[in-house]
C-alpha positions as CSV (number, residue, x, y, z in Angstrom):
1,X,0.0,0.0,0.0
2,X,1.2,3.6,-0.8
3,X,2.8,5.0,1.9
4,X,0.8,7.9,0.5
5,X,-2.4,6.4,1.5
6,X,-1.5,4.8,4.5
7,X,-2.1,8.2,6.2
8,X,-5.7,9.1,4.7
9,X,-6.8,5.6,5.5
10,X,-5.9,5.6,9.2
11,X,-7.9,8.8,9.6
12,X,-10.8,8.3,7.9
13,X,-11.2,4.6,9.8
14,X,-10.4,6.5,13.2
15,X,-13.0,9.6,12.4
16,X,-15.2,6.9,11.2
17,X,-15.1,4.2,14.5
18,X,-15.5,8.1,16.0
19,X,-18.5,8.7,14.4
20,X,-20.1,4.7,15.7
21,X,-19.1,5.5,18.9
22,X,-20.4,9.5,18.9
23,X,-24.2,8.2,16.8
24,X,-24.8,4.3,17.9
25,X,-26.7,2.3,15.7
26,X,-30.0,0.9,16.6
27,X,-29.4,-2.1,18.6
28,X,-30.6,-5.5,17.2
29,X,-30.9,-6.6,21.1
30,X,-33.1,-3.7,21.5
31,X,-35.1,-4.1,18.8
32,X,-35.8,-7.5,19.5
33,X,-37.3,-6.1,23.1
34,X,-40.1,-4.1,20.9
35,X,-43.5,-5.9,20.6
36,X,-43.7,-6.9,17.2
37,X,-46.2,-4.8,15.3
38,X,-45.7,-6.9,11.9
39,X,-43.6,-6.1,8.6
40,X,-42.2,-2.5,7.8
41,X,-45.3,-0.6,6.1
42,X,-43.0,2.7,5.6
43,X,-43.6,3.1,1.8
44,X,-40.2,3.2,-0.2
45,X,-39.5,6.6,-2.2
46,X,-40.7,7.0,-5.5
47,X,-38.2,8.2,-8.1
48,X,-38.1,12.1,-8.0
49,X,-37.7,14.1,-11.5
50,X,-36.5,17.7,-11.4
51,X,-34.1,20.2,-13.3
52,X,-34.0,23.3,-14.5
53,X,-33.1,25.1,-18.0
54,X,-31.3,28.5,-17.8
55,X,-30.4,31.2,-20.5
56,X,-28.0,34.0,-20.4
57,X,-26.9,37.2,-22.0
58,X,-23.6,38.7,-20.7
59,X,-22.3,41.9,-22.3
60,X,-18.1,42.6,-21.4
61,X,-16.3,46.1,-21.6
62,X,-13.4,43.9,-22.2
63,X,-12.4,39.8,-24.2
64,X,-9.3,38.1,-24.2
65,X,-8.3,39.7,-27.2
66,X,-10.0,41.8,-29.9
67,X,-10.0,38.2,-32.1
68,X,-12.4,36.6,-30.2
69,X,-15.5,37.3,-27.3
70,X,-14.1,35.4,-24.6
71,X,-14.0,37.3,-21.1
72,X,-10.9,36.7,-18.7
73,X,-11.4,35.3,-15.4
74,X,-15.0,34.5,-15.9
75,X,-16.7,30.9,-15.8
76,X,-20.3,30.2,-17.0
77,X,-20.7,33.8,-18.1
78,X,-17.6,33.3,-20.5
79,X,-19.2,35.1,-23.8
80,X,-19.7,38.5,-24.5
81,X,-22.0,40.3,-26.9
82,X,-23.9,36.4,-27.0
83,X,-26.7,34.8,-25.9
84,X,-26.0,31.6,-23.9
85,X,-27.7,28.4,-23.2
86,X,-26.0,27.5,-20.1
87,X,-27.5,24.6,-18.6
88,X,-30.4,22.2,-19.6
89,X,-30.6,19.7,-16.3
90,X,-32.3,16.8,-15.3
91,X,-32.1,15.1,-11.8
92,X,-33.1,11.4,-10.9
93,X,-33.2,10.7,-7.0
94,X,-34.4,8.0,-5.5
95,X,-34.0,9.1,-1.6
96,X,-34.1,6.1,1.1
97,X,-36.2,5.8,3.9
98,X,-34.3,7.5,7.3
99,X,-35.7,5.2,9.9
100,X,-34.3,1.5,7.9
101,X,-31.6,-0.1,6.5
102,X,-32.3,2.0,3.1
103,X,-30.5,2.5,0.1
104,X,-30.5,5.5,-2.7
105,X,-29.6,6.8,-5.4
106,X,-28.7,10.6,-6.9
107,X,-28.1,11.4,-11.0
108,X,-27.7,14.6,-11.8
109,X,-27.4,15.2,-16.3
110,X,-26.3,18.6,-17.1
111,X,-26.6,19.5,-21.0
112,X,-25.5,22.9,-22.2
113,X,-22.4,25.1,-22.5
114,X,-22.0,25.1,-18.7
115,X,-21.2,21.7,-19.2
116,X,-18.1,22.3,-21.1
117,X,-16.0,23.7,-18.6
118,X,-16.9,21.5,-15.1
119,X,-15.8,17.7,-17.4
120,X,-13.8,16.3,-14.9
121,X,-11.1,13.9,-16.2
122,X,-12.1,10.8,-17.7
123,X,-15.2,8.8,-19.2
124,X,-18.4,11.1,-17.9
125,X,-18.7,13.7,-20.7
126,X,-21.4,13.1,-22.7
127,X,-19.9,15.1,-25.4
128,X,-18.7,18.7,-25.5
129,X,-21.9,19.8,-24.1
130,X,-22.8,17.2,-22.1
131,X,-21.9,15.9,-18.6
132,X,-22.7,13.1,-15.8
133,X,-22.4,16.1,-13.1
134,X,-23.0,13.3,-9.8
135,X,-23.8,9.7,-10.1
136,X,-23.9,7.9,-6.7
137,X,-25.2,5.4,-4.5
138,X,-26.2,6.1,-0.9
139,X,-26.6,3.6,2.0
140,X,-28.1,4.4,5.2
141,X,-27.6,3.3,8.4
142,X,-30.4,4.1,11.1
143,X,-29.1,5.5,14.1
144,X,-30.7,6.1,17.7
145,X,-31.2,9.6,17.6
146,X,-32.7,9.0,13.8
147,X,-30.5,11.4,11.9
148,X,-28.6,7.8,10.5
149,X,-25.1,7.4,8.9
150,X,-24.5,7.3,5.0
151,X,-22.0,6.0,3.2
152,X,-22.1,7.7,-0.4
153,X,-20.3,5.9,-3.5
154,X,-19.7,7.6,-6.9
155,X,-19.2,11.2,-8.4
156,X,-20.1,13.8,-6.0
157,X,-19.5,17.8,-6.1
158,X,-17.4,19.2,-4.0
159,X,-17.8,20.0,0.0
160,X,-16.1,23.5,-0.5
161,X,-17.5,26.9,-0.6
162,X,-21.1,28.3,-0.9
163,X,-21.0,28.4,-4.7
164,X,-22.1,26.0,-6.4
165,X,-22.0,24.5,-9.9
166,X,-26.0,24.9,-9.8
167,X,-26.2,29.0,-10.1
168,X,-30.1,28.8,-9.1
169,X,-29.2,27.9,-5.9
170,X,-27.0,30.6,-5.1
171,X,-26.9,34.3,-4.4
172,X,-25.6,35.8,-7.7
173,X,-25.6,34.3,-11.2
174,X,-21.7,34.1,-11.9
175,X,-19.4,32.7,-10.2
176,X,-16.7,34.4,-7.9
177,X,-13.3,34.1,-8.2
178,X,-13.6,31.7,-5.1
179,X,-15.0,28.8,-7.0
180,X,-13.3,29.6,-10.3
181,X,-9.5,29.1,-8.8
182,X,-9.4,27.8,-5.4
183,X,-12.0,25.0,-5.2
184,X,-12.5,21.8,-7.1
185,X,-15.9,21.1,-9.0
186,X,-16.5,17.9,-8.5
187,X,-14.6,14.3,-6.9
188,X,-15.1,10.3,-7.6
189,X,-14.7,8.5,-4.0
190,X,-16.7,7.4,-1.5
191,X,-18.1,9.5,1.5
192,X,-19.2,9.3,4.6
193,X,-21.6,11.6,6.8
194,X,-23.4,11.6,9.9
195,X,-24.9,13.9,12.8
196,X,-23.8,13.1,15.9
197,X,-26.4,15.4,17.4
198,X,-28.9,18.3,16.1
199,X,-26.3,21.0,15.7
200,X,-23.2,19.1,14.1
201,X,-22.8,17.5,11.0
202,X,-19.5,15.9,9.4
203,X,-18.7,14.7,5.7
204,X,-15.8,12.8,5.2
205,X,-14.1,11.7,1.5
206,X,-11.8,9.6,-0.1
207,X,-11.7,10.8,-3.9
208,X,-9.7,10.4,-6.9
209,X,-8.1,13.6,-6.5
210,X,-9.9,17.4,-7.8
211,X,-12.1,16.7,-10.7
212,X,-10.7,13.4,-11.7
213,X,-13.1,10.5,-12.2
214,X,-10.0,8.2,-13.6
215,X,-6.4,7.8,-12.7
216,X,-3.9,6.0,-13.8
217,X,-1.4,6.6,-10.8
218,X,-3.5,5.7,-7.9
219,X,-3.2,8.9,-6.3
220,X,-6.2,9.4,-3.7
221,X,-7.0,12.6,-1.9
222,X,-8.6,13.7,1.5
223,X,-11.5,16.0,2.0
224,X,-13.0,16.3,5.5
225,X,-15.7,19.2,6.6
226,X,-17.5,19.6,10.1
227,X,-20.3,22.1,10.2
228,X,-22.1,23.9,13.4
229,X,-25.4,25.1,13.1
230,X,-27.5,26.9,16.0
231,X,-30.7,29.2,15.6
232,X,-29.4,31.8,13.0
233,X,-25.7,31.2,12.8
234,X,-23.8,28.2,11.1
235,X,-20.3,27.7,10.6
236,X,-18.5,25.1,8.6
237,X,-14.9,24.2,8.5
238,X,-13.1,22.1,5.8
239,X,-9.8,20.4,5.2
240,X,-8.3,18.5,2.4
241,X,-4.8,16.8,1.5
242,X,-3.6,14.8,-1.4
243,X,-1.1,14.5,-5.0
244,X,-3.3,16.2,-7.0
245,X,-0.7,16.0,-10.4
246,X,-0.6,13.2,-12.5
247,X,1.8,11.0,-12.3
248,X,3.9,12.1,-9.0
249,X,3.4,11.1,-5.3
250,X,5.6,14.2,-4.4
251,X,3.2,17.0,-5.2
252,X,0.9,17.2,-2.2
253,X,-1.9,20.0,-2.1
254,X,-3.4,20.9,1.4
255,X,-5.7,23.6,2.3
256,X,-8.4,24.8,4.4
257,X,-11.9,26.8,4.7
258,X,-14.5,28.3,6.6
259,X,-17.6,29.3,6.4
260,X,-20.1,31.3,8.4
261,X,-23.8,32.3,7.6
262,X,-25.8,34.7,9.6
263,X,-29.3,35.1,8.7
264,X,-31.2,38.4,10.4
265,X,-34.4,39.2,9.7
266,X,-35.2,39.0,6.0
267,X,-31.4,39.1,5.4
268,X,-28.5,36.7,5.3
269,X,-24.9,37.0,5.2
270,X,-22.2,34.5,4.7
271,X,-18.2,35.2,4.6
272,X,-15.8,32.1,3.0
273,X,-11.8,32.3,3.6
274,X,-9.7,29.6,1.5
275,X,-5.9,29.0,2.4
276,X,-4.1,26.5,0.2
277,X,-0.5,25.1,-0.6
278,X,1.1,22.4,-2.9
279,X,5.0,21.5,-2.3
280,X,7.3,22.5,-5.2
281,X,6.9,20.2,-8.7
282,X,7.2,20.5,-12.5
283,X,3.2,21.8,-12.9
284,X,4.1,24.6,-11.5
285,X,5.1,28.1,-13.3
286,X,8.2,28.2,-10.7
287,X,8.7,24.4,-10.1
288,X,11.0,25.2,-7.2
289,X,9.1,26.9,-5.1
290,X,5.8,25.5,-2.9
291,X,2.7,27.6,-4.2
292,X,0.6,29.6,-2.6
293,X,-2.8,31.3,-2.2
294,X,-5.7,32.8,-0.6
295,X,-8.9,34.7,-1.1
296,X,-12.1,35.8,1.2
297,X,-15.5,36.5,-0.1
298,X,-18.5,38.1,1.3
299,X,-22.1,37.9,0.6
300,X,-25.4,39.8,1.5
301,X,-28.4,38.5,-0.1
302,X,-32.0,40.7,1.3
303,X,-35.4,40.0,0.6
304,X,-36.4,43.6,-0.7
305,X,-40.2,42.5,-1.3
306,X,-41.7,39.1,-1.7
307,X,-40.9,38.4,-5.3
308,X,-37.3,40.5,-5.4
309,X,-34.5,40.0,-3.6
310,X,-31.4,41.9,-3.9
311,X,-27.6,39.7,-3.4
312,X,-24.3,41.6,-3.0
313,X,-21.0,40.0,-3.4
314,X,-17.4,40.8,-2.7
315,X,-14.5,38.8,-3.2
316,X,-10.3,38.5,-3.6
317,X,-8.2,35.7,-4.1
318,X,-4.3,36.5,-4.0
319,X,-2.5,33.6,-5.9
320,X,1.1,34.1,-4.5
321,X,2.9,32.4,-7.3
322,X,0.4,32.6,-9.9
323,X,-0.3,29.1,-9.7
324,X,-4.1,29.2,-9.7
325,X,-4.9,31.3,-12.4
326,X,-1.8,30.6,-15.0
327,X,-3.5,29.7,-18.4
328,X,-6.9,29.0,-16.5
329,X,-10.0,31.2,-18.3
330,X,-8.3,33.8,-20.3
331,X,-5.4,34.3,-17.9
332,X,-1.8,34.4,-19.5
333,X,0.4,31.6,-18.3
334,X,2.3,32.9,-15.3
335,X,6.0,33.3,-14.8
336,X,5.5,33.3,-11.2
337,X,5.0,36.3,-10.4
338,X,1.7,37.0,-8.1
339,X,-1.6,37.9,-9.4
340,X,-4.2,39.6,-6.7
341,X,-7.9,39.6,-8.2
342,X,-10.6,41.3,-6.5
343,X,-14.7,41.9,-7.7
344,X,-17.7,43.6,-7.1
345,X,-21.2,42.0,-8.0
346,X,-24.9,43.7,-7.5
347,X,-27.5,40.8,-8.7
348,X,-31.5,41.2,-8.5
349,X,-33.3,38.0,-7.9
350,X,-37.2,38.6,-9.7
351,X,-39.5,35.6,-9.1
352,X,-41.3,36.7,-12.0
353,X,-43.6,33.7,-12.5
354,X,-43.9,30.6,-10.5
355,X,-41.0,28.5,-10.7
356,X,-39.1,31.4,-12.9
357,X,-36.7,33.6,-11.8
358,X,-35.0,36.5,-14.0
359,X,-31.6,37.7,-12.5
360,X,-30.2,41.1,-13.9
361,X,-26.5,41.4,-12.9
362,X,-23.7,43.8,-13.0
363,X,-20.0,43.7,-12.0
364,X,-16.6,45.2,-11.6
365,X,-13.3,42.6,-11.8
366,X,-9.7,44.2,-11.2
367,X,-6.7,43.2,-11.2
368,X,-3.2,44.0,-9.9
369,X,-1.7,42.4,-13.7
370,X,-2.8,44.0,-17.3
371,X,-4.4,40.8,-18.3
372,X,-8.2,42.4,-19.4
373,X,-6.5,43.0,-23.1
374,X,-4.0,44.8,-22.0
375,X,-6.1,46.4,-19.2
376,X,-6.1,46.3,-15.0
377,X,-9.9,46.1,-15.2
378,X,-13.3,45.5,-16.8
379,X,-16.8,45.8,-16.3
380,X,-19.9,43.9,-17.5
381,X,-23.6,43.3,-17.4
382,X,-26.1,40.9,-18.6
383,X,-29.2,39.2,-17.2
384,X,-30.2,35.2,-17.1
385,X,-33.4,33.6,-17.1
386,X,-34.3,30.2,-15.1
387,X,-37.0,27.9,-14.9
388,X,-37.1,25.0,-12.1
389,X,-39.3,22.3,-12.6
């Protein structure tokens, strides 16, 4: 065995005997002491179809270059001057039953030109504009205080951040420079999760490695997160450790996170901080030096009136050695040298129609290098439309 994985393993097995010992399963002795009221009549799940279809519209001050209407730095909302069709989805979940034995599954098909930048490595594009986004199996085991323990097997987004690769289900329409540079999309592994009591959950993972389905040098990587959650105020902190480059056990990458959300009144708030490091190796733009980086966001999100609400966003990541950002989405590749990017985004949320939602957006990105065509900054706007069903 890798003396690579020796490590991970003996964690996760001594978090997971942790987490028996913290959330006891149901006792087959104590079962047995229950008057038997005859077979299970708890009806199993049905299979549960949703999704969502969104459209966009982004217009740039600033492209890569005057050849082409790419935008630098920017993820789903990577046109300008174009109408986009960002994301066709469809979700299949079958959910298992809490109180039993149970077992699920979760399919989530994403079709569209979102879909073209999250492909992880490997076998689960379904073309250029197609990709199997999660695909995994769930077992539950009931526990005493009915909250149960899962063990989850498959491809699975990742634990990090409040982003998501979903944009309904967050405050603004693009993405921050958060989830662009310093987080993963997705991970193939197996998970585990459990609540040892009302206010504490924990998530533990053994994955291929950041957005990697299939390896070929059995490099495995780490992800653990605990989250606190009382009244208004939840907190949840994250860890993660592994060789993320191909071919090399010498290249670990380890980082952490936190999260907090306060919610007030009609209001919420949330502030992420990402630190991260991987050791000196040949992917990097100064393969003798460890790299670097860091970044904090901010997020207020208000309820202005029952169908608007208005979502603020601030954010900065400073990628020490240029690590992050060299080559990735319009950037130049890096000679090393550090690149500091900071944004501003206003976005109105308009439940228009039931099950609709309209989202007009504007936003300011700057940064310390001239890399908006030859420029330290741009600006843009657009609008997207969504439909949930």
């Amino acid at each position: 065995m890798s003396r690579q994985i020796r490590p991970i393993l003996r964690a996760v097995c001594s978090l997971a005997w942790l987490a028996v010992l913290a959330v006891p399963l149901v006792s087959p002795l104590a079962a047995a002491t229950v008057p038997i009221e005859g077979p299970d009549s708890t009806p199993a799940p049905s299979l549960v179809v949703s999704g969502f279809v969104v459209a966009s519209y982004m217009y740039s001050s600033k492209t890569v270059d005057s050849t082409t209407n790419l935008v630098v730095g920017r993820l789903f909302d990577r046109y300008s001057n174009a109408f986009m069709v960002n994301a066709a989805r469809l979700t299949l979940d079958r959910a298992f039953v809490a109180s039993k034995l149970d077992a699920g599954a979760h399919v989530d098909l994403t079709f569209g030109q979102d879909a073209e930048v999250i492909h992880s490595t490997g076998p689960f594009a379904l073309g250029p504009n197609g990709d199997i986004q999660q695909a995994y199996f769930v077992l539950n085991m009931p526990t005493k205080n009915g909250k149960g323990v899962q063990i989850k097997f498959g491809k699975m987004v990742t634990l990090m951040g409040l982003e998501v690769i979903d944009t309904p289900l967050q405050p603004n329409f693009s993405e921050g420079n958060l989830f662009n540079f310093v987080e993963n999309f997705t991970a193939t592994g197996i998970e585990l999760d459990f609540k040892p009591s009302n206010v504490v959950d924990v998530e533990l993972r053994i994955d291929n490695g950041w957005d990697r389905v299939v390896v070929n040098d059995g490099q495995k990587s780490f992800m653990g997160r605990i989250g606190f959650a009382s009244g208004n105020t939840s907190l949840g902190l994250l860890g993660y450790w592994g060789n993320m480059e191909a071919e090399t056990s010498d290249a670990a990458r380890m980082g952490a996170e936190a999260l907090l959300n306060q919610k007030f009144g009609k209001s919420s708030f949330w502030v992420q901080a990402d630190w991260g490091t991987e050791k000196a190796n040949a992917a990097l733009p100064d393969p003798t030096q460890d790299a670097k980086w860091w970044g904090v966001s901010g997020w207020l999100a208000t309820d202005a009136s029952p169908a608007l609400n208005v979502a603020l966003r601030a954010d900065y990541v400073d990628d020490t050695n240029g690590f992050r950002t060299s080559g990735v989405l319009g950037f130049p590749a890096s000679d090393g040298s550090a690149q500091k990017i900071w944004s501003l985004t206003g976005t109105l949320n308009i439940k228009a129609f039931k099950g609709a939602l309209v989202r007009p957006e504007v936003r300011y990105d700057h940064s310390n290098l001239m890399v908006f065509d030859g420029e330290t900054s741009q600006v843009s706007a657009g609008i997207s439309a969504v439909y949930l069903f």
